[in-house]
N, C-alpha and C positions, 0 to 999 in steps of 0.2 A: 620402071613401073609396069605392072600386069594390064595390057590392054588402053594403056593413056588416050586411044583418041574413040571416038561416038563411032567413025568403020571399026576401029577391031572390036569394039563391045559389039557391034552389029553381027559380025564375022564368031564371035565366042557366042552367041544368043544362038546363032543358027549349030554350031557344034556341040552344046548341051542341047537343044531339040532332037537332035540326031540321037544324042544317047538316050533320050528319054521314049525317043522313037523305036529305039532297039528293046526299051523296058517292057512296053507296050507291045510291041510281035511277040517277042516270050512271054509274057504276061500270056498271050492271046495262045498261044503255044500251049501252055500249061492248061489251060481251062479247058480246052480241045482235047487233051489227055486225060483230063478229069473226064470229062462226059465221057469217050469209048469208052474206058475203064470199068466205069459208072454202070455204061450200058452192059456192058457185057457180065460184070454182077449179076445184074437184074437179070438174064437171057440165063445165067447158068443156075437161078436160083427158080428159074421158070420152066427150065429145063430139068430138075432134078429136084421135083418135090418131094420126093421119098429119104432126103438126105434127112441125117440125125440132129437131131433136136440143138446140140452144141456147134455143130459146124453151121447150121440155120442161124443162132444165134451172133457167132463170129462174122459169117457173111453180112448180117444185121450190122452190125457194130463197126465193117470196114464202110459201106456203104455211108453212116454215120457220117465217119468221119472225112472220106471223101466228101460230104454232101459241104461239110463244114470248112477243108481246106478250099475247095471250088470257090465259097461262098467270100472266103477271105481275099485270095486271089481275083472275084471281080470285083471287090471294091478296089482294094491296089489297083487293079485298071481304069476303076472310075477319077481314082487320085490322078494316077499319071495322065490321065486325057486334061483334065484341068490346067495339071503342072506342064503338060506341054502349050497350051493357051498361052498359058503367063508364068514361065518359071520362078521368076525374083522379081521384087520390086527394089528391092539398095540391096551396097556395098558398101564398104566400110576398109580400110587397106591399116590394118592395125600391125604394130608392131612392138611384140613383148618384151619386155624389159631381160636382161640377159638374167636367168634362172634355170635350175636344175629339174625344173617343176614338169611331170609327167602329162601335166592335163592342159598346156600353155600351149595353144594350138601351132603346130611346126610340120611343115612339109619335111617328109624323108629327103637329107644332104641340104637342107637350107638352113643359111646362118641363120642363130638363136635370135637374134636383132633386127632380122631382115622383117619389111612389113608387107604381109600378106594378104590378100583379097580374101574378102567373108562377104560373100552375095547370099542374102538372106529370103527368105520367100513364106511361102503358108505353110510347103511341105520341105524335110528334107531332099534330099539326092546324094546319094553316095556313088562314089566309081572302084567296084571292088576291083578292077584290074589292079589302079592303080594305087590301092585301100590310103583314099584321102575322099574329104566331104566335098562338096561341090556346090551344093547349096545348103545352108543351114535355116532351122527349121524358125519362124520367127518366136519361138517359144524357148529354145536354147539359151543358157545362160551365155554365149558369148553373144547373142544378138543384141542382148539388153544395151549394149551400147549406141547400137544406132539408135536407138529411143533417148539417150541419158544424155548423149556426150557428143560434142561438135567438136573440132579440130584441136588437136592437144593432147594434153594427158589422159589416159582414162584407164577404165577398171573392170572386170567382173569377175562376179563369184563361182568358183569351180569347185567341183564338188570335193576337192580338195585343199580347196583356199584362195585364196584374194590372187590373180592374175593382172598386174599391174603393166602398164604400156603406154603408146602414144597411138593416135589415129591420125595418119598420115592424109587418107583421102575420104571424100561420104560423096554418095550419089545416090540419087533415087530417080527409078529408070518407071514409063508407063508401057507394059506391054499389053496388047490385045490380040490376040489372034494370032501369034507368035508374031508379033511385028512389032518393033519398037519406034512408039509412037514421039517419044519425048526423054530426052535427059536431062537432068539438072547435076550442075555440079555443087559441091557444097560451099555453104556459105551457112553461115547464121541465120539467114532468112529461108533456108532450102524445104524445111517444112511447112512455114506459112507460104509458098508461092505452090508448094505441091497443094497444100490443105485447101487452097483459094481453088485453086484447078478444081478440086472434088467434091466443094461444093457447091460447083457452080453451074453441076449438073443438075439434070434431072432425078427427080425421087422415082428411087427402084421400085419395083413392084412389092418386094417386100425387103422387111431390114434386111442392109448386108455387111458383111465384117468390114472393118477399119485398121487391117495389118499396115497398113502402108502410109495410114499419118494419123496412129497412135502418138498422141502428145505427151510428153513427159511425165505430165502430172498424171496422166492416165498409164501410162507404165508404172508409173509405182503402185496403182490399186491394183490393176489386175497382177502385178508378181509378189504381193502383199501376201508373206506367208506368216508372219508373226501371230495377227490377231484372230481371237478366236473368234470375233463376232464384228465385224467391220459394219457402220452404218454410214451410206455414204449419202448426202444432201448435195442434189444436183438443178440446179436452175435448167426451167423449162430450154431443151435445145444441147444440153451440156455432153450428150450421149454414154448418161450414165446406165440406160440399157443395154445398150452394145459392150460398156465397158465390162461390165457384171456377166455379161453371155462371154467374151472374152478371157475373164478372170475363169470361168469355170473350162474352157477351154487351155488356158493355162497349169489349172492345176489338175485336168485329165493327164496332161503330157510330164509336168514333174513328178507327179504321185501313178507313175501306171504301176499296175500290178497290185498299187495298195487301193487304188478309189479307181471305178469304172462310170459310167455315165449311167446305169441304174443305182446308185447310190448317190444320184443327186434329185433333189427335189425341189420341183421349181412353183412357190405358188403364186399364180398368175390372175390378173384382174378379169380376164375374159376369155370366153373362144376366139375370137375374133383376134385381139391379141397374139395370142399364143401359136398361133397362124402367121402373124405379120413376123413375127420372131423366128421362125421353124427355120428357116435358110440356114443361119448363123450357124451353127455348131456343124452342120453336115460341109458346109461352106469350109470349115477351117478343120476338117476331117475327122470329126468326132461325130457318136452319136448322136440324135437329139436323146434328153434328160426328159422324164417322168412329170408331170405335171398335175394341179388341184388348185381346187379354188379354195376359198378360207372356209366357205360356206361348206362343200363338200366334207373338210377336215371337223368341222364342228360339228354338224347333222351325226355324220358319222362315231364320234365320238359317242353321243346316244343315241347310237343302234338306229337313227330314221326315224325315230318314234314320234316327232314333234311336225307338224306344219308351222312353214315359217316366212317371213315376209324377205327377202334378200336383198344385197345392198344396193338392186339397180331401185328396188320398190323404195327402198327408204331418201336414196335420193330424191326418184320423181319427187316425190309426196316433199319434201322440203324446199323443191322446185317450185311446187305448187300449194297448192292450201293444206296446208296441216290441219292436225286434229289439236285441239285445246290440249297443252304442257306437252306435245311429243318434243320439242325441243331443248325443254327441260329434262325431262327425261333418258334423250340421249347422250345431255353435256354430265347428268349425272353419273352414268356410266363408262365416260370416256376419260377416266383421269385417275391416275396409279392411286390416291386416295381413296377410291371406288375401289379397288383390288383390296386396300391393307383392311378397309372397312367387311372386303368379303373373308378375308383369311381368320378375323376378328370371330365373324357367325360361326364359321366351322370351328373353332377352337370353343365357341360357348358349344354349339351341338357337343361334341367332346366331352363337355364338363357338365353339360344339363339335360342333356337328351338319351341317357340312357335310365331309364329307371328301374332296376334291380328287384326282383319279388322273389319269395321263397317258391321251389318246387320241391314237389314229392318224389324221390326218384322210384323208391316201393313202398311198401305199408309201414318200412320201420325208419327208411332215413328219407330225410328232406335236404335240401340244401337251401342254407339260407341265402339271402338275399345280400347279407353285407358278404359271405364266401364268394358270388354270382359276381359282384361288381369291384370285388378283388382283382376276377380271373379278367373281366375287362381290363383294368388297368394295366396285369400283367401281358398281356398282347397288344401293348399299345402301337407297335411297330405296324400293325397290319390296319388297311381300311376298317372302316368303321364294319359297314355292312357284311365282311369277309371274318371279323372277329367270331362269331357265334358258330362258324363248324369249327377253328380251332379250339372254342372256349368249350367245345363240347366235345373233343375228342380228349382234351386233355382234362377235364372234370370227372371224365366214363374210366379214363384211365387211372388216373389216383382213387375209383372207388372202387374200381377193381382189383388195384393193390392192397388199400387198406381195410377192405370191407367185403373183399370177393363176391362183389356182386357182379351179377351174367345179366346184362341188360342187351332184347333183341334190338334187332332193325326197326319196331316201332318208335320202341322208347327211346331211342335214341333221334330217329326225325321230331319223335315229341319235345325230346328235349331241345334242340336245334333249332327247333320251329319258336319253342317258349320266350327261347333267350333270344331270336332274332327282332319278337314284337316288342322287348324290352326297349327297343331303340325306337324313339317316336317318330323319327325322321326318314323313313323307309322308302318315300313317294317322292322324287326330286322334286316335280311340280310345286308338290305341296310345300315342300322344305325350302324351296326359291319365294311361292310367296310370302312367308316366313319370315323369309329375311328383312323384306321391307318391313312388315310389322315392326319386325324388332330392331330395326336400323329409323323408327319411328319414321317413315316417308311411304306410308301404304301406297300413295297417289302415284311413287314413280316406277310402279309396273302396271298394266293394263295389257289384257291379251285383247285381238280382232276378233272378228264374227270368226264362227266356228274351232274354234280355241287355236286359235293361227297366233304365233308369238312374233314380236318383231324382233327383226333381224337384231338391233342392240340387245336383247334377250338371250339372244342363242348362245355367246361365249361363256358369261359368268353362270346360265345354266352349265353349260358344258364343264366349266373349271367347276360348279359345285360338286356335278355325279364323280367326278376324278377322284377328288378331294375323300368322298363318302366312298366309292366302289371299288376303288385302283384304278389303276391302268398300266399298260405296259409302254414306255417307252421305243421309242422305233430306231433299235441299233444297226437298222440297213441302211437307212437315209445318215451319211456320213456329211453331209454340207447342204443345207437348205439358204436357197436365194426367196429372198420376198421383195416384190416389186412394188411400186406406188406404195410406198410405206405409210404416207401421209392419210392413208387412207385406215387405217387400222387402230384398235386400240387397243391399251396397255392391258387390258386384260385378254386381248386376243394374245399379244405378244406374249401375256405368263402363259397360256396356253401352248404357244408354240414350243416354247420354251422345255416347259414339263415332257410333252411329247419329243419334240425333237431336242434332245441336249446335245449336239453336233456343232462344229462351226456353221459361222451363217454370212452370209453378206446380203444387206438389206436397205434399200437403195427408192428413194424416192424426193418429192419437191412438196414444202410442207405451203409454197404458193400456187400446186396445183391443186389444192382438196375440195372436191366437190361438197364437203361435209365438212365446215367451218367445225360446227357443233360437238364434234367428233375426230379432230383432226390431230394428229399426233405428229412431236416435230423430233429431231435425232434426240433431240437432250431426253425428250418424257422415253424415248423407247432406250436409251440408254438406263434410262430406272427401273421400267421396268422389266427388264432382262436384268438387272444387276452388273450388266458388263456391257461392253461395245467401244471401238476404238471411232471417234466421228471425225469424216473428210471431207470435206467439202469440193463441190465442183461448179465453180462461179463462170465459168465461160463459155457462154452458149455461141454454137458454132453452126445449128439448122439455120437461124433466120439471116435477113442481112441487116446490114447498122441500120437501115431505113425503120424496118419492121419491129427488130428490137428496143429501138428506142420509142417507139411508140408503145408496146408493149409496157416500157418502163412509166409511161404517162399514167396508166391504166393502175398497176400494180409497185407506184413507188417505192418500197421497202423492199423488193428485190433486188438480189445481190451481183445480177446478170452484168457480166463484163461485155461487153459489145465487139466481135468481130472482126475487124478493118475489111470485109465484105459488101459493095454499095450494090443499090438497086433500084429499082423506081419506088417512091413516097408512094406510103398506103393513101387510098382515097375512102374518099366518106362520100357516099350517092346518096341525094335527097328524092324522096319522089312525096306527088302531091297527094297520092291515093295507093292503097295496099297492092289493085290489081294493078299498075303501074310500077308497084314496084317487083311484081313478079314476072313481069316482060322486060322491065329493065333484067334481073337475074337470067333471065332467057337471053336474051341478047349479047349478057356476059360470057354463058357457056358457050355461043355461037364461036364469040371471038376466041375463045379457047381452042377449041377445038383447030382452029388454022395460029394458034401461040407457036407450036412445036414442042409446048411442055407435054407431060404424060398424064399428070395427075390434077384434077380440081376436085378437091373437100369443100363442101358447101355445106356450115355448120350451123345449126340452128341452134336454143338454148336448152328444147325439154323436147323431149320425144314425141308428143301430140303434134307441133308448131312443123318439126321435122317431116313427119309421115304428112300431114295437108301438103306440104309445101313440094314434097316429091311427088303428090298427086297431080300436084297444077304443071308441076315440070314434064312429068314423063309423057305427060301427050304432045309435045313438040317433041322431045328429045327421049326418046323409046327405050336406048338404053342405060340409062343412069341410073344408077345403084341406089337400095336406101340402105342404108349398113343400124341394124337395131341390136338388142341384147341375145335375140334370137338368131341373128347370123352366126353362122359358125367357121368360116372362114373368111379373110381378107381380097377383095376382090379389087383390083388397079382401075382405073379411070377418071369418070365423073362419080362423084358421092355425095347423097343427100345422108347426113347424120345428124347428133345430137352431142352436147360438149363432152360428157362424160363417157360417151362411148369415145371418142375421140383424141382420151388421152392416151399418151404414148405412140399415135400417127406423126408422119407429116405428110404434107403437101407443096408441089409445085405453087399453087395458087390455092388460096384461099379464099371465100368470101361469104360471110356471117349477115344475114337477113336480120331482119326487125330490131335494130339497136335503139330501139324506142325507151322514153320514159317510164315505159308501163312496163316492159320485157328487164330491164337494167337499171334496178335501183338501188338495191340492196350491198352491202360488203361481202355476199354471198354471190350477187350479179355480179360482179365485179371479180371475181376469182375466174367465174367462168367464165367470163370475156376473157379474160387472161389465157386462159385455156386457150380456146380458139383462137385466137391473134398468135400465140406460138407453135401453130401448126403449120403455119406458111415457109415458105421456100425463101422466096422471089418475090412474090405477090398475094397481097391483101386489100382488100376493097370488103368494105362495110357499106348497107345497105340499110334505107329505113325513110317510113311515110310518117308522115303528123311530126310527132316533137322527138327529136333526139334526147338521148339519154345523157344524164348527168353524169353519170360514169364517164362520157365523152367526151365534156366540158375542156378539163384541164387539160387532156391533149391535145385538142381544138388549139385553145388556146397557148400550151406553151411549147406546142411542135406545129405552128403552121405553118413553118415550112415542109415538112411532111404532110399535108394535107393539101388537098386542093379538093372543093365541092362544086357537082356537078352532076348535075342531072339526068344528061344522056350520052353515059358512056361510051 
């Protein structure tokens, strides 16, 4: 066996540093060549300004390109300074079945059968001395098996066929700082004792990749090449973020040369967000990918033209008092019945909106009106509003065949002009209010003061101008991720759809949705896309059994598998009076701060409750974060927030102010309690004066063992 005892892996850790130490001097070597080089370009081209226009241009273009080889060469040093950190995390001692097969991994002069060490890591490492790999890359089809397969048979797919074998040994090694902290050998249990170890840390400052206890069931989504449109339903904790950042790092490294990391687009719930996420892909050596909000893709679709209310306003506002039928209103538009009902209007516009009148083309011929709405018919293929320059090139054309008439540049925008007002529906606005009328339900559109549309407006406006203007579809974005899916509707989804016809992978928890009203679950987005393959991810692995099963009190219809991770029982703090109980919350941060964890999110319900409450705090504690819609980056510590900004975090410790009867009462209160209770780590404590919330009731009561109340924490 290669290295059988924890000294020679120690002993081999330090002789691959050594090589990757030599990567890194040459590395360091070349880029020191680049820059004289570089330099001395610049010095001859500063030197010699009178040189010809073509050798100025060459010099140009060497320059170029050194600037770009330079450019590539320091990131390979960025790679190897990491990969010298922490070369591999496993090994796997596989051994192929005796075959002829070219791609069956074999050291030069070793038996066909003999079983060979695959230490696996983020990046590869090759030794062209001695042209064998040395560490393979965790993205490799032979690594898939330390993901798939424990002791025994096993298998992977080579790009020329099924490579069949036994795995003889697995280990999964912790390095830090090139030191090897911990080995495990394998067993059955070798991933749940690593995956307990990991999270039983502390929460990074921001997300970080999960090469090293990627779970099974998460190896098959992210090496999921079959479907075109994967939608994957993950219970809060499940790390179906990560896995999705993952999967696209995946398929940079199987598909290079075809898909680069500007050809993916990511649309993301927030700034703030898309911050907390940035690590990941440069982490596991890829670009980061292009990002947008849904809001961004929508506005933009028409041109900016509209003020609009956006999905942080329409939450509050459901948060808080609504306007008479906005909830109506939104449930009317959030259900692929609202789609087939808008596909219906455009098809009547089609068939009753244009109305056809005779024109004079000169003094002696006219074109009638039933010839006018021929030529319509005949360009059915084109938008609506895009019909009338074809219908009018091709009209000028047959009358100049059959009738040699010379019509200038007037008559002709005359004509163009004539035949465009034949379409009554010209004005989207107007042709969107329209629609209610004629969908009989005038009551369920209403725009704000100063003709501001609300956010559930902005899509099926958007899909109507599509529908009537064109659009072009966007064949540079080759795979679009959509996060917090649960958050979107079936008519955003045709939307995406129409624009982005790419694969997609679209990943969210239909029991984190801030917007009940509006909340779409994999089956409705499987409709309305017409396709999607749906996965599920039932095991959440952020909280510990304590927290998630109190969570499950909260949120019983959740599918959340619980852990084997123990922790201390969340608490529920009573106080007698509000200011009380924001000294108790001070008190809390006190003790935090001497915990040794990193992180405390202190998560409020609505973003007014949040910003008072960081008021009261920060004059004891100066620096604690308020994290709002406005933030645009993720900042690590203490955090005063709000639930919905706070999807997609976690924390070390949690703790959620005013769980009163009056903040928590609603099936909508209740979600976002949900919310918040699955941000915690380790630690959760609730907090709350006068009456506790009935939301609270049945965890009180059928987890009092989890519970303990108590006033002075």
């Amino acid at each position: 066996m290669f290295n059988p005892t924890e000294q020679q892996e120690r002993e081999y850790l330090k002789k691959i540093r050594s090589i990757i130490r030599d990567g890194i001097d040459s590395t360091d070597e070349s880029v020191e060549d680049h820059v004289q080089t570089l330099k001395e370009y610049k010095e001859y081209l500063w030197d010699n300004k009178d040189i010809d226009v073509q050798e100025k241009r060459s010099m140009r273009e060497s320059i170029l390109n050194l600037l770009a080889v330079g450019n590539n060469r320091i990131a390979a040093r960025g790679r190897l300074e990491k990969q010298y950190d922490s070369p591999y995390f496993g090994r796997i001692d596989f051994a192929p079945a005796i075959t002829q097969n070219p791609d069956s991994i074999q050291n030069p002069g070793s038996p066909q059968n003999a079983a060979l060490p695959i230490y696996i890591g983020i990046h590869a490492l090759y030794d062209l001395k001695h042209r064998k790999s040395l560490i393979y890359d965790w993205r490799a089809p032979v690594s898939g098996m330390f993901y798939d397969h424990e002791l025994g048979d096993a298998s992977y797919q080579a790009p020329s066929g099924r490579i069949e074998g036994r795995i003889s040994l697995k280990r999964q090694y912790h390095i830090r700082k090139g030191i090897l902290e911990y080995m495990i050998e394998s067993s059955l249990t070798i991933r749940d004792d690593v995956l307990r170890r990991e999270l039983s840390g502390n929460a990074s400052d921001k997300m970080k990749n999960i090469v090293a206890t990627i779970q099974r069931e998460q190896n098959a989504i992210i090496r999921n090449e079959e479907e075109q449109v994967l939608i994957i339903q993950g219970v809060a904790g499940s790390g179906k973020t990560s896995v999705a950042l993952h999967r696209v790092a995946y398929l940079l490294y199987a598909h290079k040369g075809e898909i680069s990391a500007n050809d993916i687009l990511i649309i993301s719930p927030s700034k703030v967000f898309s911050d907390y996420i940035s690590n990941v892909l440069p982490e596991l050596g890829e670009e980061t990918v292009p990002e947008a909000s849904m809001d961004q893709i929508l506005s933009g679709i028409l041109d900016k033209k509209y003020k609009y209310r956006d999905f942080f306003d329409q939450v509050a506002e459901l948060i808080g008092k609504t306007q008479p039928g906005f909830e109506e209103q939104i449930r009317f538009k959030s259900t692929v019945e609202f789609v087939n009902l808008l596909d219906q209007y455009i098809l009547y516009l089609e068939n009753q909106c244009f109305v056809p009148q005779d024109v004079p083309l000169n003094h002696l011929i006219t074109l009638p009106a039933e010839y006018i709405a021929e030529q319509f018919r005949r360009f059915h293929r084109y938008p609506i509003r895009r019909r009338h320059t074809v219908m009018t090139d091709y009209i000028l054309q047959i009358a100049q065949t059959q009738y040699k008439v010379t019509v200038d540049t007037a008559k002709r925008n005359m004509l163009r002009e004539r035949i465009r007002k034949m379409f009554t529906a010209n004005n989207d606005l107007q042709a969107y209010k329209d629609f209610y009328e004629w969908a009989g339900k005038p009551e369920m559109f209403k725009m704000r003061a100063n003709r501001t549309l609300e956010y559930a407006d902005l899509a099926p406006l958007a899909y109507l101008h599509m529908a009537l203007e064109g659009y072009s579809a966007r064949s540079d974005v080759k795979h679009l991720l959509v996060d917090e899916m649960q958050d979107y509707t079936p008519i955003q989804y045709r939307v995406l759809q129409k624009i982005y016809p790419c694969a997609k992978t679209i990943l969210g928890d239909v029991g984190q949705s801030v917007n009940p009203f509006g909340s779409s679950s994999a089956e409705t987005i499987r409709k309305a896309l017409n396709n999607g393959h749906i996965v599920l991810m039932n095991k959440s692995y952020r909280s510990t059994w304590e927290i998630t099963a109190f969570a499950r009190t909260i949120l019983p219809d959740t599918q959340a598998e619980v852990v084997d991770r123990h922790g201390q029982p969340p608490r529920i703090l009573h106080y007698k009076t509000a200011e009380e109980e924001v000294q108790g919350i001070g008190r809390l941060i006190t003790r935090f701060k001497d915990s040794g964890f990193r992180s405390l999110g202190i998560i409020c319900k609505d973003e007014p409750h949040a910003r008072a409450l960081h008021e009261k705090l920060k004059e004891q504690h100066p620096g604690i974060i308020f994290l709002s819609y406005q933030s645009t980056s993720y900042e690590h510590g203490i955090m005063v927030t709000y639930t919905h900004m706070a999807k997609g975090l976690e924390f070390d410790q949690v703790i959620i102010p005013h769980v009163t009867s009056k903040h928590y009462h609603t099936d909508l209160d209740r979600s976002l309690l949900y919310i918040a209770v699955t941000r915690a780590m380790h630690r959760l404590t609730l907090t709350y004066s006068g009456r506790s919330s009935n939301v609270l009731s049945s965890g009180v009561s059928s987890s009092c063992r989890a519970i303990s109340l108590d006033a002075k924490p």
